[in-house]
C-alpha positions, 0 to 999 in steps of 0.5 A: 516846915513840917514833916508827919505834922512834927516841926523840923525843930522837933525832929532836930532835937529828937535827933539830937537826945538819941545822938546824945544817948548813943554819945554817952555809951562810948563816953562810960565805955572809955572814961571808964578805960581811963579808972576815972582818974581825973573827976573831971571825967564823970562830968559828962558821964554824969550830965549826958543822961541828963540832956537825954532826958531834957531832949525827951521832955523838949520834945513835948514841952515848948515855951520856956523849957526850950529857954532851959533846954538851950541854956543846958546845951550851952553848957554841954558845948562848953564841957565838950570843948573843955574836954577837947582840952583835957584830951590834947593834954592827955595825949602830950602826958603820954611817953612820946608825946604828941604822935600818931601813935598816941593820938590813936591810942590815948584819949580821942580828940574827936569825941569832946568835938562831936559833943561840942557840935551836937550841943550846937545842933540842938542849941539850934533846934531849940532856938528855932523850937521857940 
């Protein structure tokens, strides 16, 4: 199916590069909250622009790059749930433990997630963009 001559696949993935850009914005904006006291917490600082640039170049480029691209993703969904983990953990270091009051305030378990999802959309989209 095509939408302005460009594949739905396409769009997905163009899709997906913005969510990622706008996704690391908040990700530097609170890891950077955080001192970056753990190294784990430059992981997706770090490898988010680099998915940002592979969706641009996925967008153009068909064929085995969309192998790469996918494979990449993977490893983004796996940071995201990792991350979920390191998350679940911060918030149970926090005085009182696992409450409201610290899910609100501590690290939010919500963004690893959306990493996680948005990895899948677009390991979708490159499946589909083959």
């Amino acid at each position: 199916m095509l939408l302005l001559g460009v594949s739905m696949a396409t769009w997905a993935i163009v899709l997906v590069t913005l969510l990622f850009a706008v996704l690391w914005v908040q990700v530097l904006i609170l890891h950077y909250r955080g001192a970056f006291h753990l190294v784990w917490m430059w992981e997706p600082v770090v490898y988010l622009p680099v998915l940002v640039v592979m969706g641009i170049i996925a967008i153009f480029v068909h064929g085995v790059f969309l192998e790469v691209y996918g494979v990449a993703l993977m490893l983004s969904l796996l940071m995201g749930l990792s991350g979920l983990v390191f998350h679940i953990q911060g918030i149970v270091h926090e005085v009182g433990g696992w409450n409201l009051d610290n899910i609100m305030v501590g690290p939010p378990p919500m963004f690893p997630l959306s990493l996680s999802l948005i990895s899948t959309i677009g390991i979708i989209a490159a499946l589909f963009g083959r």
